[in-house]
Each structure stands twice: as structure tokens, then as C-alpha cells.
CHARMM-style PDB file with segment names, atoms N, HN, CA, C and O in Angstrom:
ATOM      1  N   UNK     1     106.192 114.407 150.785  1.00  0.00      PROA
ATOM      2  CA  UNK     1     105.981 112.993 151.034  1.00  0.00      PROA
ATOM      3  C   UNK     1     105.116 112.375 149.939  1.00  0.00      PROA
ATOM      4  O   UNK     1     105.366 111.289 149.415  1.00  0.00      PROA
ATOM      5  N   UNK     2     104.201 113.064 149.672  1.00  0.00      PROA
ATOM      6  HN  UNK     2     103.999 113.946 150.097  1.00  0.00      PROA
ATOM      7  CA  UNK     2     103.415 112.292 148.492  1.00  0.00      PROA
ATOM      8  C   UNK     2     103.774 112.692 147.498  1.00  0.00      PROA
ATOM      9  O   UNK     2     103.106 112.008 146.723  1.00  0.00      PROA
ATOM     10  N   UNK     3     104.518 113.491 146.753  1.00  0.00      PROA
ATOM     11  HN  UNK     3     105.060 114.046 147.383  1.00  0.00      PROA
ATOM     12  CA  UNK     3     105.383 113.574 145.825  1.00  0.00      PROA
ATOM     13  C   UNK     3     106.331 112.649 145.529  1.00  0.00      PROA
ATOM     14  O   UNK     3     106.469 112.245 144.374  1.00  0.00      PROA
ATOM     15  N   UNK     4     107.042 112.242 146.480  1.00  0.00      PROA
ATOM     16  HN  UNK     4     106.931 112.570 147.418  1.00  0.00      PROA
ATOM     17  CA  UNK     4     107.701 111.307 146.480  1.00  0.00      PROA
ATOM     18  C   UNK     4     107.042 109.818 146.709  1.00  0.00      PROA
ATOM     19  O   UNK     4     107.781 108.899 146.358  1.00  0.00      PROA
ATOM     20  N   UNK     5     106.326 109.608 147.008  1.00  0.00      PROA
ATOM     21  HN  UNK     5     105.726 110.355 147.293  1.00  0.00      PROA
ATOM     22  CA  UNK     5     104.907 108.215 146.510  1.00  0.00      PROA
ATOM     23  C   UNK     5     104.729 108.003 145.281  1.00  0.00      PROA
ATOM     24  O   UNK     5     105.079 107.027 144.617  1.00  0.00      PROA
ATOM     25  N   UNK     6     104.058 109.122 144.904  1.00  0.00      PROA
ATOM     26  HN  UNK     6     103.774 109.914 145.444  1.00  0.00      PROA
ATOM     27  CA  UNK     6     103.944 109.211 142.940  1.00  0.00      PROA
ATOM     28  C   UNK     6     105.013 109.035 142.410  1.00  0.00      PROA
ATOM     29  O   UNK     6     104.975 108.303 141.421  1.00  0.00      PROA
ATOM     30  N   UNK     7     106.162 109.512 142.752  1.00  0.00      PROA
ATOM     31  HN  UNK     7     106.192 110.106 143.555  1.00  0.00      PROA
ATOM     32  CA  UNK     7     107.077 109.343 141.924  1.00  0.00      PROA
ATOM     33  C   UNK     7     107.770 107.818 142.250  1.00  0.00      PROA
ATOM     34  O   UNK     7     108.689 107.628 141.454  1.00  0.00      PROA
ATOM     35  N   UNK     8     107.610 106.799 143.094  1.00  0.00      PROA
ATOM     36  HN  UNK     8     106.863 106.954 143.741  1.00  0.00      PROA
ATOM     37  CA  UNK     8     108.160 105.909 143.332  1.00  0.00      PROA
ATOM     38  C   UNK     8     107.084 104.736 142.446  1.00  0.00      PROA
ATOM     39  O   UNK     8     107.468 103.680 141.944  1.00  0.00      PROA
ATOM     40  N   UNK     9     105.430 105.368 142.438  1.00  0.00      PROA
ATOM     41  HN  UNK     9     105.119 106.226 142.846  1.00  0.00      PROA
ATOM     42  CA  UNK     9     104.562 104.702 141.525  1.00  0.00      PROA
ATOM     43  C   UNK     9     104.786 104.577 140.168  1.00  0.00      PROA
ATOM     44  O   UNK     9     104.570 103.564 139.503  1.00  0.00      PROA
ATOM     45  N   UNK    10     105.222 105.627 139.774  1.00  0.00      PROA
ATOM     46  HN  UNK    10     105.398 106.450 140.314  1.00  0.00      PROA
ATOM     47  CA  UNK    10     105.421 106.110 138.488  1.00  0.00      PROA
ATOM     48  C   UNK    10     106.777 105.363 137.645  1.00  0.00      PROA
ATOM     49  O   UNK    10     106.912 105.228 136.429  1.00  0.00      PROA
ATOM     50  N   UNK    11     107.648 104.967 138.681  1.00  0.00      PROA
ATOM     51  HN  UNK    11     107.538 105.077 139.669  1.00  0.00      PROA
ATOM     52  CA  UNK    11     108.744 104.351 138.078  1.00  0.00      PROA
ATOM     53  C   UNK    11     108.371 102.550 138.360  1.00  0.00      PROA
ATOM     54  O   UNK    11     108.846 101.673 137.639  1.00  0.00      PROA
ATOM     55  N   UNK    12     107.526 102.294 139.436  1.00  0.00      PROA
ATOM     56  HN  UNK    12     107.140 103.007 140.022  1.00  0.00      PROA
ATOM     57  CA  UNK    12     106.920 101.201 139.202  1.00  0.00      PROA
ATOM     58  C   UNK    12     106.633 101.063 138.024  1.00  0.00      PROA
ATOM     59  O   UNK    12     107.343 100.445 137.231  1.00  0.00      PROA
ATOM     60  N   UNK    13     105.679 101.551 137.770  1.00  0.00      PROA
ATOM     61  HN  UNK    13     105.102 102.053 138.414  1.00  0.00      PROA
ATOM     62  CA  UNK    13     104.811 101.040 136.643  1.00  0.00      PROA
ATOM     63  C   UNK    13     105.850 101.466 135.437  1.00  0.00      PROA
ATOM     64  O   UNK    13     105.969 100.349 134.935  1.00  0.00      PROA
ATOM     65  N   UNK    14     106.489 102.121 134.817  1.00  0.00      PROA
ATOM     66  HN  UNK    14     106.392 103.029 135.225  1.00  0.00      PROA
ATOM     67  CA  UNK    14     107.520 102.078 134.298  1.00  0.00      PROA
ATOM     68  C   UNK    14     108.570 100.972 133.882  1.00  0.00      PROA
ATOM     69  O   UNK    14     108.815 100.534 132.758  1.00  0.00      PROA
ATOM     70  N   UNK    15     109.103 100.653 135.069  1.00  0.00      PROA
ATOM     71  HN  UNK    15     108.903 101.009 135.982  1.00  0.00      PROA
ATOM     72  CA  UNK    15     109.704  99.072 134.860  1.00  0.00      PROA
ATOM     73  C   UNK    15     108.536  97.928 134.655  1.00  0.00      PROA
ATOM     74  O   UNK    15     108.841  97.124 133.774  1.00  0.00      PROA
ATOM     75  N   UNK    16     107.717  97.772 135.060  1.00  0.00      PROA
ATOM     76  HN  UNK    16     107.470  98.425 135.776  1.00  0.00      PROA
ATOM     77  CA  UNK    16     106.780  97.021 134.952  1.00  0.00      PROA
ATOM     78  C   UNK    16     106.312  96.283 133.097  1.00  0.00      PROA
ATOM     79  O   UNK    16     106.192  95.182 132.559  1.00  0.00      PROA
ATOM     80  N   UNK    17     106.161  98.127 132.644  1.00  0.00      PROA
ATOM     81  HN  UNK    17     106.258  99.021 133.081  1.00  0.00      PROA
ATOM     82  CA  UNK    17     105.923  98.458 131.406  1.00  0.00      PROA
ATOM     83  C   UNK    17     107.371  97.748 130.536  1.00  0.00      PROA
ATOM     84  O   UNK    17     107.262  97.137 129.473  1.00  0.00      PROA
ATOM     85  N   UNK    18     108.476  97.954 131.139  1.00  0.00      PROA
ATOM     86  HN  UNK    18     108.565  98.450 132.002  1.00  0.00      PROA
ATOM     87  CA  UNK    18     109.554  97.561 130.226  1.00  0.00      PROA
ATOM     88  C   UNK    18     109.833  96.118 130.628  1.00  0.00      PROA
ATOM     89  O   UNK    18     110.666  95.632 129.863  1.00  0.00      PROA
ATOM     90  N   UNK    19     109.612  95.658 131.134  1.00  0.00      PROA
ATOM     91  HN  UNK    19     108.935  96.053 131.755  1.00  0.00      PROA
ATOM     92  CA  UNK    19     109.472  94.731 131.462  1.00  0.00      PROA
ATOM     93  C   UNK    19     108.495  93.796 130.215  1.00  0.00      PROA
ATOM     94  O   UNK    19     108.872  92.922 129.435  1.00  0.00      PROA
ATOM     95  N   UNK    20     107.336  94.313 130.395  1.00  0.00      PROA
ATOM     96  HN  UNK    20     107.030  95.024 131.029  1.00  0.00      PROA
ATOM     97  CA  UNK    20     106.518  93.403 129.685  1.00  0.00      PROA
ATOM     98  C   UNK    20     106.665  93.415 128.183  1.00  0.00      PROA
ATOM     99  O   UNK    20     106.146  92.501 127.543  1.00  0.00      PROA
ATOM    100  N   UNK    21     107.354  94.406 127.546  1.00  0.00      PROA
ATOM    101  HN  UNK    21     107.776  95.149 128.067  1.00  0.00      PROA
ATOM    102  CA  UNK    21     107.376  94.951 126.006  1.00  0.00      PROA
ATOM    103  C   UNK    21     108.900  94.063 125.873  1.00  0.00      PROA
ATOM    104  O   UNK    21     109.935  94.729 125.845  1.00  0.00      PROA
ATOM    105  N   UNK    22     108.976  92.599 125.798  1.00  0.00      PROA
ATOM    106  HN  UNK    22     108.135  92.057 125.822  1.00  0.00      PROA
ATOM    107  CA  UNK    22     109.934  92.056 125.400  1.00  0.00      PROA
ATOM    108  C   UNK    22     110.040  91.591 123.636  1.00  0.00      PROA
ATOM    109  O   UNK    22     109.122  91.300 122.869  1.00  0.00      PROA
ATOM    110  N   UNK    23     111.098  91.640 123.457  1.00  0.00      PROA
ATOM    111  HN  UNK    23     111.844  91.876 124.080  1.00  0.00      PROA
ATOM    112  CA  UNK    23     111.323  91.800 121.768  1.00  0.00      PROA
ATOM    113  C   UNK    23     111.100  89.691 121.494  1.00  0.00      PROA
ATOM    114  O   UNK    23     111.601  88.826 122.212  1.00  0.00      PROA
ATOM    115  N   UNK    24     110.444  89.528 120.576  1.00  0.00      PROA
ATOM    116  HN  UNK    24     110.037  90.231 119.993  1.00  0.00      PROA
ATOM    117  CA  UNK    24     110.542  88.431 120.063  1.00  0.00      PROA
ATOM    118  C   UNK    24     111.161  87.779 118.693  1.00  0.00      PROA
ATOM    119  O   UNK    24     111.246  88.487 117.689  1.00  0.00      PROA
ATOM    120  N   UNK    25     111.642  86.253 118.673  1.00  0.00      PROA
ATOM    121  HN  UNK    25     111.573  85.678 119.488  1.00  0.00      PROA
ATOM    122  CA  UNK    25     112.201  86.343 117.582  1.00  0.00      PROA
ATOM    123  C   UNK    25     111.479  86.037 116.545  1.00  0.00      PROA
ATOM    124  O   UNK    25     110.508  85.384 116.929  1.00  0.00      PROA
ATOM    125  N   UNK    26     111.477  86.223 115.163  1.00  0.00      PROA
ATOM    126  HN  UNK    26     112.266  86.753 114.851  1.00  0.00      PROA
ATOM    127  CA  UNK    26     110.792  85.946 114.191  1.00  0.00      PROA
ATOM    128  C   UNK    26     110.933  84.117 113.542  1.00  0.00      PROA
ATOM    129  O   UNK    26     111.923  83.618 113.005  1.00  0.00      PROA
ATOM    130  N   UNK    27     109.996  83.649 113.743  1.00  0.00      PROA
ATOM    131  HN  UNK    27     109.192  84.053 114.179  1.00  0.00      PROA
ATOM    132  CA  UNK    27     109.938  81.853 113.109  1.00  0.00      PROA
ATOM    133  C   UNK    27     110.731  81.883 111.717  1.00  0.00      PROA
ATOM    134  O   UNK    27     110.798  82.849 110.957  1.00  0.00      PROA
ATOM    135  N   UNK    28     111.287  80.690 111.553  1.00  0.00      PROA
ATOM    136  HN  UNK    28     111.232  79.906 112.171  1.00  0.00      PROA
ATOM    137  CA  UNK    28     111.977  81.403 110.469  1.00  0.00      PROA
ATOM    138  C   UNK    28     111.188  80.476 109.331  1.00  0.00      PROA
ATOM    139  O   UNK    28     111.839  79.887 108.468  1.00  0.00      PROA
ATOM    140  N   UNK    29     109.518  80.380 109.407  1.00  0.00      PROA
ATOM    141  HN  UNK    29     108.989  80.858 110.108  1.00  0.00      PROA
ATOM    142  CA  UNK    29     109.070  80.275 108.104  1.00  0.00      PROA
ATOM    143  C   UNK    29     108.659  82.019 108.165  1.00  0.00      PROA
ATOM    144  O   UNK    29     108.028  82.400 107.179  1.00  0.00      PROA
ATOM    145  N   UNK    30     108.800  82.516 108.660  1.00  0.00      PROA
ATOM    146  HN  UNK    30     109.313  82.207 109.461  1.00  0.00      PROA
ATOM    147  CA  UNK    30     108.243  84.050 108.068  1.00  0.00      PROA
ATOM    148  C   UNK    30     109.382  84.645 107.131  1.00  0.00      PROA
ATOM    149  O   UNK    30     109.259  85.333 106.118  1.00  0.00      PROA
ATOM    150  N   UNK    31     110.446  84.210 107.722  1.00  0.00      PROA
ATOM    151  HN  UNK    31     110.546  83.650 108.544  1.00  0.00      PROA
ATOM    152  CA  UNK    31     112.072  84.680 106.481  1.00  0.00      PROA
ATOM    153  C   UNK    31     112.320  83.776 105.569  1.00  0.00      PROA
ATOM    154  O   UNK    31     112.107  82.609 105.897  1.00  0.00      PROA
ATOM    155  N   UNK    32     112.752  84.009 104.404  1.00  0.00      PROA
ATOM    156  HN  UNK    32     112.925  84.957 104.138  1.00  0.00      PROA
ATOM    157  CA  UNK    32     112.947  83.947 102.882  1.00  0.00      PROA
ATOM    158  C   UNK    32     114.204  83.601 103.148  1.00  0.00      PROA
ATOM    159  O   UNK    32     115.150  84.298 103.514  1.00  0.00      PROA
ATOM    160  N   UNK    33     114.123  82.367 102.913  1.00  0.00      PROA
ATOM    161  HN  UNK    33     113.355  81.800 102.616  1.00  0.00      PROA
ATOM    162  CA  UNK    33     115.625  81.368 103.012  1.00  0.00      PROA
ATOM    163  C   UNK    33     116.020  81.656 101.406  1.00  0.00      PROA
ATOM    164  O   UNK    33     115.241  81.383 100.493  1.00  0.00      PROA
ATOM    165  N   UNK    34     117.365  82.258 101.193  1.00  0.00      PROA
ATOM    166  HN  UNK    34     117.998  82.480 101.935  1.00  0.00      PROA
ATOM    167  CA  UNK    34     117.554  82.020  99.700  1.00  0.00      PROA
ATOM    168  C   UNK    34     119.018  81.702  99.867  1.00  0.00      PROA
ATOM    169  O   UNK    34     119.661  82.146 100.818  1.00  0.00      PROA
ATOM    170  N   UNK    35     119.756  80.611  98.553  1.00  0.00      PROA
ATOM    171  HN  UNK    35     119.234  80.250  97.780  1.00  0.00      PROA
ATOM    172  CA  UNK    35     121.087  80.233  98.742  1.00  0.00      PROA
ATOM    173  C   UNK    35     122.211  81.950  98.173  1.00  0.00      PROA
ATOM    174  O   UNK    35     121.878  82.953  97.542  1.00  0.00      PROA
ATOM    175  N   UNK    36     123.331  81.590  98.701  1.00  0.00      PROA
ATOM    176  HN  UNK    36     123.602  80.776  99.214  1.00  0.00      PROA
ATOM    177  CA  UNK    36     123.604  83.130  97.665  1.00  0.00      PROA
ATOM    178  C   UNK    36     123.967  83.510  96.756  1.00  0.00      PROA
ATOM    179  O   UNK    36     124.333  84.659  96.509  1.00  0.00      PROA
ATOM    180  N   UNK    37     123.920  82.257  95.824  1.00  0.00      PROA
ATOM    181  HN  UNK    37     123.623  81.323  96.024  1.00  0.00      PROA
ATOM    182  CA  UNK    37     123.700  82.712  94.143  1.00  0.00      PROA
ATOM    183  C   UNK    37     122.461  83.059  93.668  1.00  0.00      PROA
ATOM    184  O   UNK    37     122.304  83.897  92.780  1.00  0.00      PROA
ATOM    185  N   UNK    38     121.199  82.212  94.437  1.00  0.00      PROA
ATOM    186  HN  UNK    38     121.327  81.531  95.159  1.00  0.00      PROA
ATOM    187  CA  UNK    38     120.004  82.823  94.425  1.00  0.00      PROA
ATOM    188  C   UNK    38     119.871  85.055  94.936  1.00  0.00      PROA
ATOM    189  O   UNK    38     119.488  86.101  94.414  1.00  0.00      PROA
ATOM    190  N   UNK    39     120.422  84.616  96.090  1.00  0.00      PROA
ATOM    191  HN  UNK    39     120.732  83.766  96.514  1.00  0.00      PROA
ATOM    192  CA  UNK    39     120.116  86.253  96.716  1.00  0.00      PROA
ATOM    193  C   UNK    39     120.889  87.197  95.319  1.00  0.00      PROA
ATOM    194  O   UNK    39     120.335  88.127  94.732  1.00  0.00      PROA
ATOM    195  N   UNK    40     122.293  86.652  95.017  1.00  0.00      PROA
ATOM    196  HN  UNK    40     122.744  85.897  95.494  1.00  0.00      PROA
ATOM    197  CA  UNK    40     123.123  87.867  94.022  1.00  0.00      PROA
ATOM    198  C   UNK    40     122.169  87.791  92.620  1.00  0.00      PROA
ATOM    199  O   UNK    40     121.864  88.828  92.032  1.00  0.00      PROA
ATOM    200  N   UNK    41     121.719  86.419  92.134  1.00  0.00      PROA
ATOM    201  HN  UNK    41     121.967  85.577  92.612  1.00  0.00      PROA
ATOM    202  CA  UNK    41     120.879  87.160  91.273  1.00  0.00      PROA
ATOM    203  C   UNK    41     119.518  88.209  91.046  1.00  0.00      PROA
ATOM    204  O   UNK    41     119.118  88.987  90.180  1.00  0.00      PROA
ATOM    205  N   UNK    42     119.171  87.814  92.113  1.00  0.00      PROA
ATOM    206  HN  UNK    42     119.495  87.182  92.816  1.00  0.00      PROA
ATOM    207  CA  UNK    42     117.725  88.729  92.621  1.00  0.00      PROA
ATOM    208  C   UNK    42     118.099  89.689  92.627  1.00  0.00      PROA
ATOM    209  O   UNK    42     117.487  90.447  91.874  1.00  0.00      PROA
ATOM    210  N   UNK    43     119.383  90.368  93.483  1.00  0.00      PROA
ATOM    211  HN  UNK    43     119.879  89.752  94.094  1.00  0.00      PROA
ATOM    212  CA  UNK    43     120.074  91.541  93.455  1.00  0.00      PROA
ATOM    213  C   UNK    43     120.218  92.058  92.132  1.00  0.00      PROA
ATOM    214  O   UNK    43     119.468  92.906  91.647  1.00  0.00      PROA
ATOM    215  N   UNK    44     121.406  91.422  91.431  1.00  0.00      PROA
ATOM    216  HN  UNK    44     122.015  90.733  91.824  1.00  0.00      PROA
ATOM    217  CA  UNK    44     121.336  91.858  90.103  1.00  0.00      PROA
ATOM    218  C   UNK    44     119.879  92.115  89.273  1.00  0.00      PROA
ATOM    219  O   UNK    44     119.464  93.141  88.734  1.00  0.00      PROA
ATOM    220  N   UNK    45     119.549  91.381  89.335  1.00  0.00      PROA
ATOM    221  HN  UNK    45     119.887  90.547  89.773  1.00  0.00      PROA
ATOM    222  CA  UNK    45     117.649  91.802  88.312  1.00  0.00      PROA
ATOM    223  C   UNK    45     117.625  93.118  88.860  1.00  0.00      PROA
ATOM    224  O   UNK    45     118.217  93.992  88.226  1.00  0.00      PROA
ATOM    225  N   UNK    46     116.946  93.471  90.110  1.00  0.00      PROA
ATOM    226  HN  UNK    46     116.465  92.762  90.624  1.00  0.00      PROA
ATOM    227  CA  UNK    46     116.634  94.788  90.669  1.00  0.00      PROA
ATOM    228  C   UNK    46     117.759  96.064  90.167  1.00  0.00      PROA
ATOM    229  O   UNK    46     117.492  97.266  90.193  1.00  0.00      PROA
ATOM    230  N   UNK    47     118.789  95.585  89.810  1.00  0.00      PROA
ATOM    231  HN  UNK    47     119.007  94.609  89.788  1.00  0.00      PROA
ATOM    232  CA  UNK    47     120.091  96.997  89.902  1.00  0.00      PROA
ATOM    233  C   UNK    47     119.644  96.715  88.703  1.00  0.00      PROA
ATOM    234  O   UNK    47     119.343  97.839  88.299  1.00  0.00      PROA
ATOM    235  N   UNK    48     119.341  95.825  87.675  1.00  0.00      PROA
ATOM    236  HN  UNK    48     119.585  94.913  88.003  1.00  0.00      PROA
ATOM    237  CA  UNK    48     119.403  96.084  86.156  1.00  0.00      PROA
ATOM    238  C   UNK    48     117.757  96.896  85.947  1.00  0.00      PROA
ATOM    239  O   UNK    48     117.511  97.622  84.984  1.00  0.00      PROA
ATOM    240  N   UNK    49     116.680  96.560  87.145  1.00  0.00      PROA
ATOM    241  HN  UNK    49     116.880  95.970  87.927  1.00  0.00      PROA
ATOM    242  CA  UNK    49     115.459  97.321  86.492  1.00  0.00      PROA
ATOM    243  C   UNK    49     115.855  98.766  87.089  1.00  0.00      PROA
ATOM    244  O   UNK    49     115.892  99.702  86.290  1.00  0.00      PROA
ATOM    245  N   UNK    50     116.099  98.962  88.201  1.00  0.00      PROA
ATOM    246  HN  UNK    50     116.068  98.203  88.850  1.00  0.00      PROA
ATOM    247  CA  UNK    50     116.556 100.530  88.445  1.00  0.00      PROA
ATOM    248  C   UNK    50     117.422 101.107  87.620  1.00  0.00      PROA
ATOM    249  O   UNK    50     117.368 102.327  87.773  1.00  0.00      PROA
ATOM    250  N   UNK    51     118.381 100.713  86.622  1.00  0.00      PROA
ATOM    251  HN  UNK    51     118.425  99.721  86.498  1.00  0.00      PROA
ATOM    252  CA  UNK    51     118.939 101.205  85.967  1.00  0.00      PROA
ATOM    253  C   UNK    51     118.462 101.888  84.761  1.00  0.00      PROA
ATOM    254  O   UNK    51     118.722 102.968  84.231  1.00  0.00      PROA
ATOM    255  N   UNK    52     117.485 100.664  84.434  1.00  0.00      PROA
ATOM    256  HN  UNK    52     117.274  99.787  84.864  1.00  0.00      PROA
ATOM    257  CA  UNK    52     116.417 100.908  83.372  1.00  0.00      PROA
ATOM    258  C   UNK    52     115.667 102.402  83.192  1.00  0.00      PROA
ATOM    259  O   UNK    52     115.566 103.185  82.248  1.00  0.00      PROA
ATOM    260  N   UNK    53     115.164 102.396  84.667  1.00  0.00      PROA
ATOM    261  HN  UNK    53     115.246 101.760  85.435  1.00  0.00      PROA
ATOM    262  CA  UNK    53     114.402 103.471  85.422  1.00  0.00      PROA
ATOM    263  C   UNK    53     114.917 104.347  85.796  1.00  0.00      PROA
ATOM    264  O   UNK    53     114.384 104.737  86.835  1.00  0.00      PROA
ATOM    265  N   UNK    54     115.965 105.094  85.419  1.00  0.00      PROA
ATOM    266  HN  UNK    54     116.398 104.777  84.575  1.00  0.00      PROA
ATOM    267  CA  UNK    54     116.926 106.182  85.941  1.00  0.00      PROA
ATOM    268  C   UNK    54     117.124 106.426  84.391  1.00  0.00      PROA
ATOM    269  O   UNK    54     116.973 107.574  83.973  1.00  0.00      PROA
ATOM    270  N   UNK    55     117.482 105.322  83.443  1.00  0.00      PROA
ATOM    271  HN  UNK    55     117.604 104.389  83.782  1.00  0.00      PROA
ATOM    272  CA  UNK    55     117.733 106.119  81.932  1.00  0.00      PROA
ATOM    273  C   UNK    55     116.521 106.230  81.380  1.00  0.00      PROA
ATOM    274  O   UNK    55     116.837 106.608  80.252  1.00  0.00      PROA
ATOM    275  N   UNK    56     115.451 106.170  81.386  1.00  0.00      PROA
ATOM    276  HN  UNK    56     115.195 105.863  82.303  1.00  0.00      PROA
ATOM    277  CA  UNK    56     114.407 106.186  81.150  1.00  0.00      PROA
ATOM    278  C   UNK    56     114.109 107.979  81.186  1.00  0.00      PROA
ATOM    279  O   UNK    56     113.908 108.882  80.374  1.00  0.00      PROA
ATOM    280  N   UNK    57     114.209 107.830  82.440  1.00  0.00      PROA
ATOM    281  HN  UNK    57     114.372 107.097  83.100  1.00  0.00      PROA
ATOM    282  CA  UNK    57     114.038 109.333  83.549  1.00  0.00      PROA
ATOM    283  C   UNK    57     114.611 110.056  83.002  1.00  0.00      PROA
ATOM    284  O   UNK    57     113.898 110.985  82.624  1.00  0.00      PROA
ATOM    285  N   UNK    58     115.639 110.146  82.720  1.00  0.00      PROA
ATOM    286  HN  UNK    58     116.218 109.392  83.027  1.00  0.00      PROA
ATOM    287  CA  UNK    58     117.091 111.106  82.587  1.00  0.00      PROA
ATOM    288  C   UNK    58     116.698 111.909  81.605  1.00  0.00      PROA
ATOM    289  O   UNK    58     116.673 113.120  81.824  1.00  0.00      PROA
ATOM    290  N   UNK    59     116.324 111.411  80.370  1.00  0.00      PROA
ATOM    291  HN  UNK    59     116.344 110.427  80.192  1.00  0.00      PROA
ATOM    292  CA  UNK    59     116.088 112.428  79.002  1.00  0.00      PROA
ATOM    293  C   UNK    59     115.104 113.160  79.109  1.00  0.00      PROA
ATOM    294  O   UNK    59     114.049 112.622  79.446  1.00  0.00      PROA
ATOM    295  N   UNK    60     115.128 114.529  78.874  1.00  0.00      PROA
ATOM    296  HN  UNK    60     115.985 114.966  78.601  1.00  0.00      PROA
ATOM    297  CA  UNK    60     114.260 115.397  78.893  1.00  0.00      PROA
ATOM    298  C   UNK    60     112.762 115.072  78.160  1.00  0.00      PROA
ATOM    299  O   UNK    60     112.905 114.371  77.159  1.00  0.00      PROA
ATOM    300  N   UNK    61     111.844 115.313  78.354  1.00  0.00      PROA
ATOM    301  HN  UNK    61     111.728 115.883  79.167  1.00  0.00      PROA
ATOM    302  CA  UNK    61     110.466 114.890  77.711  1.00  0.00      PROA
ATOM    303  C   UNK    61     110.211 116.462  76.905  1.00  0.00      PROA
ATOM    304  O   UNK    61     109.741 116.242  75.789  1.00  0.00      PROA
ATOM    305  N   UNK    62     110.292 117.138  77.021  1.00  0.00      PROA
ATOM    306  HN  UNK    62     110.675 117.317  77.928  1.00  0.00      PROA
ATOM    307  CA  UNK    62     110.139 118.426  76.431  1.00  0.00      PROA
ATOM    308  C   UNK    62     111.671 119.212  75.879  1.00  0.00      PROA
ATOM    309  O   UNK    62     112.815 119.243  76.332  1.00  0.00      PROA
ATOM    310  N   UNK    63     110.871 119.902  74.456  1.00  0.00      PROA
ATOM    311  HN  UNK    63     109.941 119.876  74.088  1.00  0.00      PROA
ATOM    312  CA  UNK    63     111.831 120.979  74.080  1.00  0.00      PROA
ATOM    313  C   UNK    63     111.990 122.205  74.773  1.00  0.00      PROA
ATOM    314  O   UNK    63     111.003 122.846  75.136  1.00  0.00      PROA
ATOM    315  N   UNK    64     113.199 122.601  74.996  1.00  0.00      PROA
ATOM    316  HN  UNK    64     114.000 122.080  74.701  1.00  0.00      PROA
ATOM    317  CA  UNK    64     113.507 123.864  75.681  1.00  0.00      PROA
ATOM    318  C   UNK    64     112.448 125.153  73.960  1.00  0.00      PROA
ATOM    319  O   UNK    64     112.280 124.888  72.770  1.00  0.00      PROA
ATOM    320  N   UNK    65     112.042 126.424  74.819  1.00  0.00      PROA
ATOM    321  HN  UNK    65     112.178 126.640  75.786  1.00  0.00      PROA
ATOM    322  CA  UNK    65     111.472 127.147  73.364  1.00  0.00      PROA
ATOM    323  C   UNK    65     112.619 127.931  73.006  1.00  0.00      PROA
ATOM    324  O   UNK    65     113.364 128.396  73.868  1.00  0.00      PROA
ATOM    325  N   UNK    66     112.866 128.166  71.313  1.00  0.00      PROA
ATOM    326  HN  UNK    66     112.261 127.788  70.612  1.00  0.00      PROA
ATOM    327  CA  UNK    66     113.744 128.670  70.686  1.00  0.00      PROA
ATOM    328  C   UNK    66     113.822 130.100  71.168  1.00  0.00      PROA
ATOM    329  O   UNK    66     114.913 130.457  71.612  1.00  0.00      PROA
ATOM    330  N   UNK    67     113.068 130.766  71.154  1.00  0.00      PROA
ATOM    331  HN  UNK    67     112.181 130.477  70.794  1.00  0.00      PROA
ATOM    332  CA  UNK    67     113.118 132.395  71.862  1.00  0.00      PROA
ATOM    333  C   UNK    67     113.963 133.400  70.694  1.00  0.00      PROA
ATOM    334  O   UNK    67     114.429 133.147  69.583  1.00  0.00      PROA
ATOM    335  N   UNK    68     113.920 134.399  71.359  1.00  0.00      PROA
ATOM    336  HN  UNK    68     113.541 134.604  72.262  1.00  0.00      PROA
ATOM    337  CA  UNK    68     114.880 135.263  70.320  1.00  0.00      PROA
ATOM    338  C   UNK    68     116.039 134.608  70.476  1.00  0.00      PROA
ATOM    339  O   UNK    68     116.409 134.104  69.415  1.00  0.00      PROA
ATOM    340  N   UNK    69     116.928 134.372  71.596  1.00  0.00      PROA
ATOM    341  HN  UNK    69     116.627 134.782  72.458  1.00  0.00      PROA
ATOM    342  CA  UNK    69     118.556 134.332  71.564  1.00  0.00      PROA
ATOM    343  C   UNK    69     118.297 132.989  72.527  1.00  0.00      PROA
ATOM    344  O   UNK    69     118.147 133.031  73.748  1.00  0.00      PROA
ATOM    345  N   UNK    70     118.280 131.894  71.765  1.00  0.00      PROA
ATOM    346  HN  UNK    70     118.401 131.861  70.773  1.00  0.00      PROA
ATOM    347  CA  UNK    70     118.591 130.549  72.482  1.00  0.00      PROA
ATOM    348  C   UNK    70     119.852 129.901  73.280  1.00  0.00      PROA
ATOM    349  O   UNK    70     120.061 128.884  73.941  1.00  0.00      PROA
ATOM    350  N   UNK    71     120.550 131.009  72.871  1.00  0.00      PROA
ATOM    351  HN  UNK    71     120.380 131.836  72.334  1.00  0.00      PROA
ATOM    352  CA  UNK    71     122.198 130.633  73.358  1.00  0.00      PROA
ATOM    353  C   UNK    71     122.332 131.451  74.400  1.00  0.00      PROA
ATOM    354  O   UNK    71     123.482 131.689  74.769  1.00  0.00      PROA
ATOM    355  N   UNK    72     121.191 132.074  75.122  1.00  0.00      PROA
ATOM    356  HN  UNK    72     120.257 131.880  74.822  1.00  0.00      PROA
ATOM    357  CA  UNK    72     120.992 133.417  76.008  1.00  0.00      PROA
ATOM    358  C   UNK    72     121.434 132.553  77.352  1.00  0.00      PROA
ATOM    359  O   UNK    72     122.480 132.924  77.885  1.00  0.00      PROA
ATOM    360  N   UNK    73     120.847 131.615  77.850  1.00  0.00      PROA
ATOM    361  HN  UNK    73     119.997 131.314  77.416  1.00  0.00      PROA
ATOM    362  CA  UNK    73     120.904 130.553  78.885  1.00  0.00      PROA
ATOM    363  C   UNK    73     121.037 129.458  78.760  1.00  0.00      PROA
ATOM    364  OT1 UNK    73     121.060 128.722  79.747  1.00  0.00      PROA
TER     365      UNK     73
END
């Protein structure tokens, strides 16, 4: 019997809880109104600096060492 109390409390307060955790919407001065030639160029800039930043990366910074037999590996 009181097992079954707690457990009827427990889902109280449960719904209660979901209940109160309702999602709100965001004002829309907090979002970045842009037209979408504005948004595709912004896009483009960013794919042209990551690109930058990947060939940058890519080339080795160090010489492999000559060793006896360089053609070994």
C-alpha cells in the first residue's frame, strides 16, 4: 500500500516537473536576419578560409631523415 503511494507521488511530481520545463521561443532580435545573397556570401568567405586552412595543414613541416636506404619505406 505505501509503495504504491510513493509511487503515485513520484509520478506526480514528475508530470508536474514536465509540465513546468516548457520550451520557449526565441525573440527574433536575438536571430541574425540575413537576405540570401547576404547568407551565400558569408558561406562562401568561410569555405574559402577553411580551405586556406586545410592547404596550409596538408604539407609536411619536416624532412623525412635520409638513413642508409631511404627507399626502405
Amino acid at each position: 500500500m505505501s509503495t504504491s503511494r510513493y509511487l503515485v507521488w513520484l509520478i506526480f511530481v514528475l508530470l508536474v516537473c514536465a509540465c513546468l520545463s516548457e520550451s520557449r521561443v526565441l525573440k527574433s532580435s536575438m536571430a541574425e536576419k540575413r537576405s540570401l545573397p547576404e547568407s551565400v556570401a558569408a558561406l562562401m568567405q568561410q569555405l574559402a578560409i577553411e580551405t586556406m586552412k586545410s592547404k596550409s595543414t596538408s604539407m609536411p613541416q619536416r624532412l623525412s631523415p635520409g638513413g642508409p636506404d631511404p627507399q626502405h619505406h
